[in-house]
C-alpha positions in Angstrom: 82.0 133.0 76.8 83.2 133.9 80.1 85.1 130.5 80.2 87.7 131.9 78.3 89.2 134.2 80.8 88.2 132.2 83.5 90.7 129.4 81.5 93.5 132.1 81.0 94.5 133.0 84.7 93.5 130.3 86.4 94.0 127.6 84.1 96.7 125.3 87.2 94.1 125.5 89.4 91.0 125.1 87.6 90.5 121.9 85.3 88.2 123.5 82.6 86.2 119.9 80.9 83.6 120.1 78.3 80.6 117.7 78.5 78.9 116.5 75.3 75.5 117.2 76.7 73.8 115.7 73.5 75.9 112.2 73.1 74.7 109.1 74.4 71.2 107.2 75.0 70.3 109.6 78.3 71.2 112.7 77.0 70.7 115.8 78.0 69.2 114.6 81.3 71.4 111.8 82.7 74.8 114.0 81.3 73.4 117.4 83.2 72.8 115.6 86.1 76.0 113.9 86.2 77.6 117.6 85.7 76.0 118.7 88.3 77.0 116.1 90.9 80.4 117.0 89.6 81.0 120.1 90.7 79.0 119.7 93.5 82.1 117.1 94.5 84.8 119.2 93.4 85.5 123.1 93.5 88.7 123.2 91.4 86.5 122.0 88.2 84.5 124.1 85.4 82.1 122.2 83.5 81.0 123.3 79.7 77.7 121.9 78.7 78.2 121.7 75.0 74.4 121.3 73.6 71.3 122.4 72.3 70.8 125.5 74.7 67.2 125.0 75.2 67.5 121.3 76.2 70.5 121.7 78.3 68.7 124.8 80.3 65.7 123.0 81.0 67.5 120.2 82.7 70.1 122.4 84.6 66.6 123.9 86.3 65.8 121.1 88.1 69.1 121.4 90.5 70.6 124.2 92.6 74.4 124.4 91.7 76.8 126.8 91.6 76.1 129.2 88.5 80.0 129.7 87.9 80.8 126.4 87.6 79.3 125.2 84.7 78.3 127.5 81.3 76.1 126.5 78.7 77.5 126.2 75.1 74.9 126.3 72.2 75.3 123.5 69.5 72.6 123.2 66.8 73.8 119.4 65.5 74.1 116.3 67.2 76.1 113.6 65.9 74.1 110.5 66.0 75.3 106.9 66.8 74.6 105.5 63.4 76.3 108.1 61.5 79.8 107.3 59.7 82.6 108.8 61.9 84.5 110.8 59.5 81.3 112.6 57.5 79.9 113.0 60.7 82.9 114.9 62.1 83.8 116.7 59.0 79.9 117.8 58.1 78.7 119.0 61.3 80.7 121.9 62.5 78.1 122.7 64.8 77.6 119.4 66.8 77.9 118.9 70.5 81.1 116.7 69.6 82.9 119.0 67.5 82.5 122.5 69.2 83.6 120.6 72.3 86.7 119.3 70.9 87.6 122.2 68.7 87.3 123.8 72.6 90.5 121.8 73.4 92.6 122.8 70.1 91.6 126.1 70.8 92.6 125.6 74.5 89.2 126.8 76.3 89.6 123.5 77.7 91.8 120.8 78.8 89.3 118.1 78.5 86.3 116.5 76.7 83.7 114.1 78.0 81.4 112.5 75.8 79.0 109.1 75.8 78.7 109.7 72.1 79.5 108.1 68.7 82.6 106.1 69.9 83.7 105.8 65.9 83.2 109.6 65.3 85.2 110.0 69.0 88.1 108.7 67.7 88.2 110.5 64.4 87.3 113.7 66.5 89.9 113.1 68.8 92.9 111.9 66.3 91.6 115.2 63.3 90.8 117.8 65.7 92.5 117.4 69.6 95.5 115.9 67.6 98.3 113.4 68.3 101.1 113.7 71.0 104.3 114.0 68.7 105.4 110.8 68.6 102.5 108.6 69.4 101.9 106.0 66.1 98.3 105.1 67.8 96.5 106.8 70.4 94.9 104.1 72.4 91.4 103.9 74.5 92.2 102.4 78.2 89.4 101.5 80.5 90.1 100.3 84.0 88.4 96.9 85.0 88.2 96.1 88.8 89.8 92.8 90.0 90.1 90.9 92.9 93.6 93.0 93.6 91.7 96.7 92.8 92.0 97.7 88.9 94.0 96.7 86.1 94.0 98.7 82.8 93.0 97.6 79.7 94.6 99.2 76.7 93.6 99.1 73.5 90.3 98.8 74.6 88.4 99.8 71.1 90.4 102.7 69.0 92.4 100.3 66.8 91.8 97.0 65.5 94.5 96.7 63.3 97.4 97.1 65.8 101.2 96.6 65.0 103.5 95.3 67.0 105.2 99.0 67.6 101.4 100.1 68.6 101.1 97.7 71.3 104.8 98.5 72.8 103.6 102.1 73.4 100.4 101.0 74.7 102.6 99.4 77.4 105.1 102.5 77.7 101.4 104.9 77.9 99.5 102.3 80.1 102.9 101.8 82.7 102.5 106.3 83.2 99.2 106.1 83.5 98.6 103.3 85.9 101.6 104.8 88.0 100.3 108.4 88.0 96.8 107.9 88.2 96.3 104.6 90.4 99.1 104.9 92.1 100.9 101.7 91.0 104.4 102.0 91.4 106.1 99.8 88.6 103.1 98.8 87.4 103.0 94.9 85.7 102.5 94.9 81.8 101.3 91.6 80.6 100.2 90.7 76.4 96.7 89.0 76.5 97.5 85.8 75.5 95.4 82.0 74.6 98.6 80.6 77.1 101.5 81.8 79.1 103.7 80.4 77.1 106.2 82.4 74.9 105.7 80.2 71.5 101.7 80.7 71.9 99.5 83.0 70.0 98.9 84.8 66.8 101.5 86.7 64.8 100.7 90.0 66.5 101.4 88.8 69.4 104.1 86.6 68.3 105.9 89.7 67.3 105.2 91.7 69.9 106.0 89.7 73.1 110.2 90.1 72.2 109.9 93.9 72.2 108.4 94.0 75.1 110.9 91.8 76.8 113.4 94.2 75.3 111.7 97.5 76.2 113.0 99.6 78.9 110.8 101.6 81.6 108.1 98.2 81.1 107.4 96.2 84.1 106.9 93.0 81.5 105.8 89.5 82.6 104.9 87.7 79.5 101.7 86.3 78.6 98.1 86.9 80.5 95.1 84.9 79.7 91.6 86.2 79.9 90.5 84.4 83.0 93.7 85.4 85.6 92.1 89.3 84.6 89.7 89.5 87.2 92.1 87.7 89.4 94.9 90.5 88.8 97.1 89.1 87.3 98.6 92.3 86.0 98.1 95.4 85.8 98.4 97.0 82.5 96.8 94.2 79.8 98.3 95.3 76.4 95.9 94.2 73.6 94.8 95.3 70.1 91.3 96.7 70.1 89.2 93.9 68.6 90.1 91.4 71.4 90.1 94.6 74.2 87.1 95.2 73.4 85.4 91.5 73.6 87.0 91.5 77.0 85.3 94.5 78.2 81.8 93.9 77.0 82.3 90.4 78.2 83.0 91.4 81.3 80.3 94.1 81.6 77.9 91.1 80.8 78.9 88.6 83.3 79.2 91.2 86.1 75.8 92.5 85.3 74.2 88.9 84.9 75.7 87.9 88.1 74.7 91.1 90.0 71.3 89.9 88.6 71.3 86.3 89.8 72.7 87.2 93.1 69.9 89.5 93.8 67.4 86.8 92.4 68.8 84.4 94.9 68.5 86.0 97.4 64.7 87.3 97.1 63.9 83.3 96.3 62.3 82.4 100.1 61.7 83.9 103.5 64.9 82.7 105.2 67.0 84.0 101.5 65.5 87.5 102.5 66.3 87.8 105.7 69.6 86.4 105.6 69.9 89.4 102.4 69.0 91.6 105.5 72.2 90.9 107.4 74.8 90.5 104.4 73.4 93.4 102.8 76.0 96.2 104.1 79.1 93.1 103.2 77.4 92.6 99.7 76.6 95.9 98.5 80.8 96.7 99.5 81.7 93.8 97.6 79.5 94.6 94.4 80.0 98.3 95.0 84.3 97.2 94.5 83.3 95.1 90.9 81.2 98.9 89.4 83.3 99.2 86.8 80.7 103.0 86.4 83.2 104.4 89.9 85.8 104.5 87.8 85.0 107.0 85.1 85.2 106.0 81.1 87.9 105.2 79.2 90.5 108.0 78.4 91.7 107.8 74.3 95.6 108.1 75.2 98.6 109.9 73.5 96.3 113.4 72.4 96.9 116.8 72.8 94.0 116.9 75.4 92.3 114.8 77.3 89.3 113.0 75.5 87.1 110.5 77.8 84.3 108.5 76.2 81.7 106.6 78.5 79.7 104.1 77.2 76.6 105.3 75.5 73.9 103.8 78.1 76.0 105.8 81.0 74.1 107.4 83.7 74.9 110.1 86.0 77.1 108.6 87.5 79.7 107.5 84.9 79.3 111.2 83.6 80.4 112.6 87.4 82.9 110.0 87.7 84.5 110.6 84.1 84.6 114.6 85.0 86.3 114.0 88.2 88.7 111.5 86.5 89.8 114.9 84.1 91.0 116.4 87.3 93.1 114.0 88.4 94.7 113.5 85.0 95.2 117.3 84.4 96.6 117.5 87.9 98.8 114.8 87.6 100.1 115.6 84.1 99.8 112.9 82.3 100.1 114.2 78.8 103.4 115.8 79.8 104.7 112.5 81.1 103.8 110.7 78.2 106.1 113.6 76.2 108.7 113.3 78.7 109.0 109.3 78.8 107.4 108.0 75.2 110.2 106.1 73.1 109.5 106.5 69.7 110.6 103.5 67.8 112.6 104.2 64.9 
């Protein structure tokens, strides 16, 4: 592979990110396109299309693209959504998923994109890419716009049985990366809550809510409840996966239904469609703001390497986004600063 040396000498300028061409329900075709509108948008990037050669190919034909930035890496397997995570990773050597992680720990790249297996993501990522020393539990984080810009959800899906010392470094790794990456300086960490008072809540977060008082480098103000989210009421939400991740899919759902209704409303009569015809620039801003697909998948925090999963429906665009989003993160360090500023509780 040619990658290799192209990784060795010009690895600070070049953010070297391996697709899984065969995950998700579009695959190949949705995840080469998004590639391709990828490094078509940025010129510091290298993109390795880990897939069935044949497939991948026969999509990459359709575009014009510059051959150097992105390489074709055969896989035979394909890990398939159904499968249990840790046969799947430990069986098929030669999936998409694996070759493109085992890429990272061999350092041929710096990152992995993938709208695969979420499950056999996180096993991938915790067996293969590895743990930041340190880290108890890396976490997934997926940003959700708001009426403020974005606020980051974390644990968004990687770990549903959460202790207390989990969530504190969710809030020390989502406080770096929301600072880093968004450009929030002093970023506010709220625990979702069922009320803003202290007493409220389950043990977890019962628990959890004096550590965070306690912990230094946090922007902490106390409890959040589901509905001041969209609102922005902070902007690093610290949760355990099982309610993250009902938040997330709840929000995909309403955002989508109401996309849906407004659209329906306004194709109802004559004088609805031509008043569309004058809000349309306004109202495609406004929806444009509340995409959650502009701003890439959600990174699995606290690893060796970067490892971004999109959801498995994603389209092009949530595969160019996610790529880009590896560049920013690579640029900006963010492993390194989670090294650097991680307390490890004792």
């Amino acid at each position: 592979m040619d990658g290799q040396g192209d990784g060795g000498k010009s690895m600070s300028e070049t953010v070297r990110v391996a697709v899984d061409a065969m995950g998700g329900d579009n695959a190949p075709g949705e995840i080469v396109k998004g590639a391709v509108q990828a490094v078509q948008a940025e010129k510091d990037i290298k993109v390795f299309l880990v897939g069935r050669q044949d497939a991948v190919n026969a999509e990459l034909a359709k575009y014009t693209y510059d051959k150097e930035k992105i390489e074709v890496v055969h896989a035979e397997e394909v890990i398939e959504m159904a499968e249990p995570p840790v046969n799947a990773i430990r069986k098929k050597k030669q999936s998409s998923l694996v070759i493109g992680m085992n890429m990272i720990k061999h350092q041929e790249a710096d990152a992995i994109v993938t709208a695969g297996s979420t499950g056999a993501t996180l096993v991938g990522g915790q067996v293969l890419v590895g743990r930041i020393k340190g880290i108890e539990r890396p976490p997934l984080a997926s940003l959700v716009p708001t009426e403020k810009g974005v606020s980051l959800l974390i644990d968004c899906g990687a770990n549903v049985d959460a202790r207390p010392s989990h969530l504190v470094q969710f809030a020390q790794i989502g406080s770096i990366y929301m600072e880093n990456i968004v450009g929030i300086k002093n970023p506010r960490v709220a625990i979702l809550n069922i009320g803003a008072e202290e007493e409220k809540g389950n043990q977890l977060v019962k628990e959890t809510f004096p550590l965070l008082k306690e912990c230094p480098g946090i922007n902490f103000i106390g409890s959040i409840e589901a509905r001041e989210i969209p609102h922005g009421g902070a902007d690093v939400i610290v949760c355990e996966a099982f309610a993250g991740n009902i938040v997330l899919k709840l929000y995909e759902g309403v955002a989508a239904t109401l996309l849906s209704k407004v659209k329906e409303g306004l194709m109802s009569s004559l004088r609805s469609k031509i008043g569309a015809l004058l809000i349309k620039p306004a109202l495609k801003q406004t929806l444009k703001s509340f995409d959650a697909s502009q701003y890439g998948g959600a990174p699995l925090l606290g690893l060796n390497g970067l490892v971004v999963k999109t959801h498995g429906s994603a389209k092009a665009i949530d595969v160019k986004n996610s790529i880009l989003q590896c560049v920013t993160f690579k640029q900006q360090d963010i492993n390194g600063k989670i090294k650097e500023h991680i307390i490890v509780e004792k």
